[in-house]
N, C-alpha and C positions, 0 to 999 in steps of 0.2 A: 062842277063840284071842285073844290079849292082846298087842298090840305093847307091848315096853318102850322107854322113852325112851333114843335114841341105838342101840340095835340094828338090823341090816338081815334083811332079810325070810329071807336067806338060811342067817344065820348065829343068830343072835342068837333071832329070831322061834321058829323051829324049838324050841329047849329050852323057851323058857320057854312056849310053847301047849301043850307035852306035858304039863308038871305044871298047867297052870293052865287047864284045858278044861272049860267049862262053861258048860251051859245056861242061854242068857237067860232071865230069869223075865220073860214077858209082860206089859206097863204094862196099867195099866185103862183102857179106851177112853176114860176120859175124860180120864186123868189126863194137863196139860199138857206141851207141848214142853221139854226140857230143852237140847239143843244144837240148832244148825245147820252143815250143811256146803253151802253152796252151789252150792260144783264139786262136782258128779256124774260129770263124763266127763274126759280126760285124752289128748287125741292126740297124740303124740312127733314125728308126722310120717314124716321119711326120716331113718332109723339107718343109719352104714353096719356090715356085716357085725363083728363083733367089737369093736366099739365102746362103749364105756357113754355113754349120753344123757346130757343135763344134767336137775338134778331138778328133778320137777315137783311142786309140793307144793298139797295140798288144806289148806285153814284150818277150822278147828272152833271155833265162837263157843260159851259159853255165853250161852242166851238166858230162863235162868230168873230169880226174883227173889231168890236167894238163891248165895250162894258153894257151888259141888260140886265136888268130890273123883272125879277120873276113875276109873273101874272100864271098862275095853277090852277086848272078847274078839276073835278075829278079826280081818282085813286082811292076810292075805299071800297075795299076788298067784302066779298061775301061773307059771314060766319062760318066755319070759325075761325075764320084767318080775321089780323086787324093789324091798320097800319099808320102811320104817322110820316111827318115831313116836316124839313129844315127850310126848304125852299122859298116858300110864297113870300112874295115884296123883297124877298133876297137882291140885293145887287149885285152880278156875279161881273168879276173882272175876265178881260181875254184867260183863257183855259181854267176859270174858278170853277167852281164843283158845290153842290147841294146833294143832300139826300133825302131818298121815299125808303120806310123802311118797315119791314112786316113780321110778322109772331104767328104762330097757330095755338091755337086749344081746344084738341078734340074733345069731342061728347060721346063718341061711340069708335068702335073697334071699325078699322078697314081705311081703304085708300080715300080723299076728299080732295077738293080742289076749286079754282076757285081763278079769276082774271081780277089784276087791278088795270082798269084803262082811266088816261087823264093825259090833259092837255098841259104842255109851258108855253106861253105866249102863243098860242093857235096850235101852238104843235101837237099832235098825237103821238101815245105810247100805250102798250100794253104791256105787261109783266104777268106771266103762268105762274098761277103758285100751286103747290102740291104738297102731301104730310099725308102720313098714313098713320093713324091713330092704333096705336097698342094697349097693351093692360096695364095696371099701373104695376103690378107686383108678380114678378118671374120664379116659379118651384122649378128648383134644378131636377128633379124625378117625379115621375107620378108611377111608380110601382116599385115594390121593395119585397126581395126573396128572399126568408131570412132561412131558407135552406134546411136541413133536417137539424130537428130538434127535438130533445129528448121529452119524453111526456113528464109531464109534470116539472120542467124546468125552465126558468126563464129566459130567454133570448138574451142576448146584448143590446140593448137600444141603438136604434138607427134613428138618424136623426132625416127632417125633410128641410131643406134651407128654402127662406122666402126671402125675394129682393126688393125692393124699392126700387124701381128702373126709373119712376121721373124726375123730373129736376129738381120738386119741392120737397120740402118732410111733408108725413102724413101719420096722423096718428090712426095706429090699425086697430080697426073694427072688427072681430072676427066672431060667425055663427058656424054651427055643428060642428065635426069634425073629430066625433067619436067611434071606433070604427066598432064591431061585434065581436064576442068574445070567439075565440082566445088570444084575440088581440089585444092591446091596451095603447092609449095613447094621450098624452100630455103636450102641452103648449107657452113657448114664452113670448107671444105676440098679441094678444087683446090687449089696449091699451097704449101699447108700447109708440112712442113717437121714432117714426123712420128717418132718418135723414136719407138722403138722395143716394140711392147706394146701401143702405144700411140694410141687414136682416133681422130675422128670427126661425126659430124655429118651432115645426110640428114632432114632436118621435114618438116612435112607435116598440114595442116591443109585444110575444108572443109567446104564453107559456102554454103548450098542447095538450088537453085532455085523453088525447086518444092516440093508438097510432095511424097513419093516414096523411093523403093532403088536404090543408084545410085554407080556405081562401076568405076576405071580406072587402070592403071597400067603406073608406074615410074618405066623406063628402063634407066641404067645407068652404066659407066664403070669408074674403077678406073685402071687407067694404065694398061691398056686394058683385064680387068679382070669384067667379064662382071654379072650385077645385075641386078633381079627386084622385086620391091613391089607393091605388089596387095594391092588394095584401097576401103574401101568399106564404106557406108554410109545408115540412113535411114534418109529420110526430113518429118519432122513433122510439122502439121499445128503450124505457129507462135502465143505466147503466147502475148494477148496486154491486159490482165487485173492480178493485182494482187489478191496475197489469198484473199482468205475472212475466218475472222477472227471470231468464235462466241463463247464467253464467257459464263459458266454455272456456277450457284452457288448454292450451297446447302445448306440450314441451316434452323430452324426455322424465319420466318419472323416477325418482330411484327410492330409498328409503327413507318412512320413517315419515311421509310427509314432503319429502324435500324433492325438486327440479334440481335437473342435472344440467339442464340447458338453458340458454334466455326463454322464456315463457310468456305466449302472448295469452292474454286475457281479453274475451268479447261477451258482449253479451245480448240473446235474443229476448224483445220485448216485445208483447202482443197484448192485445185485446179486441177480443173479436168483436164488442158489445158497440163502443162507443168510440173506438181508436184514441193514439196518445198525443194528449194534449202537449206535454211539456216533457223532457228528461234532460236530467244532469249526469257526465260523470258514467253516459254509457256508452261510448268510445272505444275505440281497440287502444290496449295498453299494452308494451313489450315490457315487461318484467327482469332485470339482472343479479346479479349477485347479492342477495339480503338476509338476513336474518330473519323477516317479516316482514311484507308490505300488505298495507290493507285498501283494497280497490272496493268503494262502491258507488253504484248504480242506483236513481231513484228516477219511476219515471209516475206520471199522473194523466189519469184520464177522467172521463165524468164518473168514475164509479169510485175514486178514488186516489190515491198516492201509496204505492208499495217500494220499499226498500231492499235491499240486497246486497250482500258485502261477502267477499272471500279475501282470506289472507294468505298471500303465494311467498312461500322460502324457497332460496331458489342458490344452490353452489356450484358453482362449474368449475372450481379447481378442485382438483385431487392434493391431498395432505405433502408436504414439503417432505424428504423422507432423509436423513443424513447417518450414514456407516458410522460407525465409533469404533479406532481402532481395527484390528483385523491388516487382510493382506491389502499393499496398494495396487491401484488401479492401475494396469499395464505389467507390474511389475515381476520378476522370473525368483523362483526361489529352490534351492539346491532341495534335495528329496532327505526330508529329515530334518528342515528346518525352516517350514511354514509357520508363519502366525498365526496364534490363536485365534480363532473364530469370534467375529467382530460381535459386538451390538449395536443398535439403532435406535434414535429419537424422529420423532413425526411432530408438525406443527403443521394446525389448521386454524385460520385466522374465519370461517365463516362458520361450520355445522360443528369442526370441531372432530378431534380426535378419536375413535371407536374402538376400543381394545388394544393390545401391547402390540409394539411392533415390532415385527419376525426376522427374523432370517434366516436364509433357507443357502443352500450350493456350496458351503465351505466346503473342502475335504483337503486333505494333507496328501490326497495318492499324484502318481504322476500324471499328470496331463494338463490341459486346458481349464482351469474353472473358472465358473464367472454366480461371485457371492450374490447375494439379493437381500435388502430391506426391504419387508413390505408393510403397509401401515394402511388404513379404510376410515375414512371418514362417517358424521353421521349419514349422510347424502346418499352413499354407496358410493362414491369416489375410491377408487385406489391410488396412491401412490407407491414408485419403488425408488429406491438408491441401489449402484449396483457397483461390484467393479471384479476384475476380468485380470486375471492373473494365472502364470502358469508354476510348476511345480516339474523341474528337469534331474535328471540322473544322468551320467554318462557310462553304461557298460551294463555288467551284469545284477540284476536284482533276484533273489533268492535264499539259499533254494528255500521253498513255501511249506506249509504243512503237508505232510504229517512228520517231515524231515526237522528238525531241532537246529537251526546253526549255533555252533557255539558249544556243544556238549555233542558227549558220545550216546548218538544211537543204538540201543541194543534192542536188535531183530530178531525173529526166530529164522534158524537155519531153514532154506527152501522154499521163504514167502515170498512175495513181489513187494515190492518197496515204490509207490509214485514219486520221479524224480521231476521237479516242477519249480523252474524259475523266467524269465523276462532278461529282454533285452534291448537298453532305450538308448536311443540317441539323443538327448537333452529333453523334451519333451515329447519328441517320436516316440512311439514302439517301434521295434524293430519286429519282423513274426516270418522270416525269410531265417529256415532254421540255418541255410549256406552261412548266415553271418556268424555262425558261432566257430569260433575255433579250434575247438574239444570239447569232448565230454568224455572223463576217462574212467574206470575203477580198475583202484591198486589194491593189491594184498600187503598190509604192513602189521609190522610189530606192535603186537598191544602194548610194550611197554613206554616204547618214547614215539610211533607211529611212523618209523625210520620204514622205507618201501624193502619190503620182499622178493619183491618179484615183476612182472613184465607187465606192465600197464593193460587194461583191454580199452578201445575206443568203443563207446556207445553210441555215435553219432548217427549210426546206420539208422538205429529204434528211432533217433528225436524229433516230433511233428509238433505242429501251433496248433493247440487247442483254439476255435474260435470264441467258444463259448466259454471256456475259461479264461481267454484273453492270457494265456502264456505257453510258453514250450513245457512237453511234458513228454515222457518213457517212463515205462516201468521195468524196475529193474529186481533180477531175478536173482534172490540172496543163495551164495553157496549153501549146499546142507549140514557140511561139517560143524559142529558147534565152536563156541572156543572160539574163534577166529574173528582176523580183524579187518577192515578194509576204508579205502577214504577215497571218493567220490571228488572228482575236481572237475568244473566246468571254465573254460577260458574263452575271450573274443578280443578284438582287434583294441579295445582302448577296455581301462579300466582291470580292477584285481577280478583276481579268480575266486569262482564260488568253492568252498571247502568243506566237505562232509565225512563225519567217522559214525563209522558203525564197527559193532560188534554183534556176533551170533551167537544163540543161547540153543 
């Protein structure tokens, strides 16, 4: 059998082996190699179903020393393989080359196979051919879970992809492939011409009557190549209320509405029903110094979309607080001549200023003070201003009530008289009665208060009240009426304290 050049195995091959059949006359064992074919086997692989392969072609060298004139008997292949040749009557020069060259088209699914043998000039050759016939058209799944879903709601459609895996277009055919309620399913492939590689699709979707799992199966053929997809579902009681939405805030709280701190804002979202599909804007949020800020939270599930907004005021400074006036801060002032006790202004640039602002600590007496502004925003914020000054004397202060300085006392003869004055060393108390120098009473002339008579020292009676915070004795008025007397206290720095009495 004799392939002609340009003929196929099918067509061509067929005539001209019937007139040209003939027996190879056997080479002499010795006589040398004239061709070579090196591919011996030939595997196609995966064909799909109706399809012709791409060719696969065997090379035929000549390997003799001289130019020969092809003579080819045989090489067509069984069905459904088919093959053709360049060779016959060829004149091939030292190392020219011919080829025998082959195709499959399967008819049915699975492995096939098939020998081409054929003579060049006497010579014998065999070639294995092989293909393993496939479907023409590949579904990327055959089952689809479309997971729980609410009764009476639609699914998302899912879609099933169909391929074209062979080499040609094919215009698709397709019967059944409606699956049982409460499934549903649609298609854009009847019709449709595929190119080689090209899809379409089956989808499916499932709205659940019940709750439960509910299962079906889409059986379906594409030019008569036959499919199915298993279908499953679970129906979950429907969702008819949306989240619920609860906002939490953390911060110090103070008045009126207002945070005293940065304030963080979060918020818990649930739904038990049907869980949340989507939400915006429900994030932890730290909140600072505002006037108003409005945070809200929307989240949505199958039952619905719910909203929720809080608005967080929020001042973490206390009111600016500034003295007007009054004594300075540090500053020492002689006893008798403090300044008047300040007033105070507040500025609050956020909540804002809350009633007048105070002040509290002035006093004019000797010692350590420290004044105070105090001013409260709307917030509960306080601020103060402050300042811290002293107020000094050096020596004797006195004498106190019920003693008059400066005018005459008139006592009744034989009553006790409380003698009661202080003793400072700049803003010290002094309360060590040793520090005093005297305490004396003289008998003098009521007329011009010229002394009489012989001093008495009182020093022996004089104790430091603590509770009165000063030196005090009582001193015991002679009983004679009529008479007159002056009380002097003295100590190491500063004037003497001076008292006149008289007796009634």
């Amino acid at each position: 059998m004799t392939f002609r050049r340009g003929f196929s195995a099918t067509a061509g091959l067929a005539l001209v082996l019937a007139s040209c059949f003939l027996a190879p006359t056997p080479a002499a064992a010795a006589a040398p190699k004239v061709f070579s074919v090196v591919r011996t086997g030939v595997s196609f692989g995966d064909v799909p179903v109706g399809s012709t392969s791409p060719t696969e072609t065997v090379t035929v060298t000549n390997v003799s020393t001289a130019p020969v004139t092809v003579e080819m008997a045989g090489g067509a292949p069984a069905a459904p393989f088919d093959g053709s040749q360049n060779c016959m009557s060829q004149t091939l020069a030292l190392g020219g080359t011919c080829s025998v060259s082959y195709t499959v088209t399967p008819t049915a699914t699975g492995p096939v196979t098939a020998t081409s043998g054929f003579t060049l000039n006497g010579e014998a050759f065999t070639v294995d051919l092989s293909a393993n016939g496939i479907n023409r058209f590949r579904i990327n799944t055959t089952s689809i879970d479309f997971g729980d879903v609410g009764v009476g709601v639609t699914s998302p459609t899912v879609p099933v992809t169909l391929t074209n895996v062979g080499t040609a277009p094919v215009t698709v055919e397709m019967a059944g492939g409606a699956p049982a309620a409460p499934f549903d399913g649609s298609q854009n492939c009847a019709g449709v011409v595929l190119a080689p590689g090209g899809t379409c699709s089956v989808s499916y979707t499932v709205t659940p009557t019940a709750t439960g799992p509910v299962t079906a199966t889409s059986g379906f053929t594409l030019n008569g190549q036959s499919f199915t997809v298993h279908l499953t579902a679970n129906g979950l009681p429907t969702d008819t209320t949306p989240p619920a939405i609860v906002p939490s805030i953390t911060g110090t709280l103070g008045l009126a509405g207002w945070y005293t701190t940065a304030t963080d804002v979060s918020w818990t979202v649930t739904d038990s029903e049907s869980g949340i599909s989507s939400s915006t804007g429900c994030g932890p949020t730290t909140v600072t110094d505002t006037t108003g800020q409005t945070l809200t939270c929307s989240a949505t599930s199958d039952g619905g979309t719910s909203i929720s907004s809080v608005t967080v005021k929020v001042d973490t400074a206390a009111p600016v607080v500034t003295l007007v006036g009054g004594p300075a801060d540090g500053a020492s002032y002689e006893y008798g001549s403090v300044p008047a006790q300040p007033t105070c202004t507040a500025l609050d640039a956020t909540s804002g200023v809350v009633g007048p602002c105070v002040v509290t600590g002035w006093s004019d007496a000797l010692g350590i003070h420290t004044v105070t502004g105090t001013a409260s925003d709307a917030a509960g914020n306080t601020g103060t201003a402050t300042a811290t000054y002293s107020v000094t004397h050096d020596g004797l202060l006195g004498f106190f009530s019920p003693i008059r300085m400066g005018e005459v006392n008139t006592v009744k003869g034989g009553s006790t008289v409380p003698v009661k004055f202080q003793l400072w060393d700049g803003a010290i108390e002094i309360t060590d009665p040793e520090a005093v120098s005297s305490l004396t009473v003289t008998p003098a002339h009521c007329s011009n208060w010229d002394p009489i008579g012989a001093a008495t020292e009182l020093l022996g009676s004089l104790r430091y009240a603590e509770t009165g915070g000063q030196f005090s004795l009582n001193w015991r008025v002679p009983k004679p009426a009529g008479r007159c007397y002056v009380i002097t206290a003295t100590a190491a720095e500063g004037d003497p304290l001076v008292a006149r009495f008289k007796t009634r």
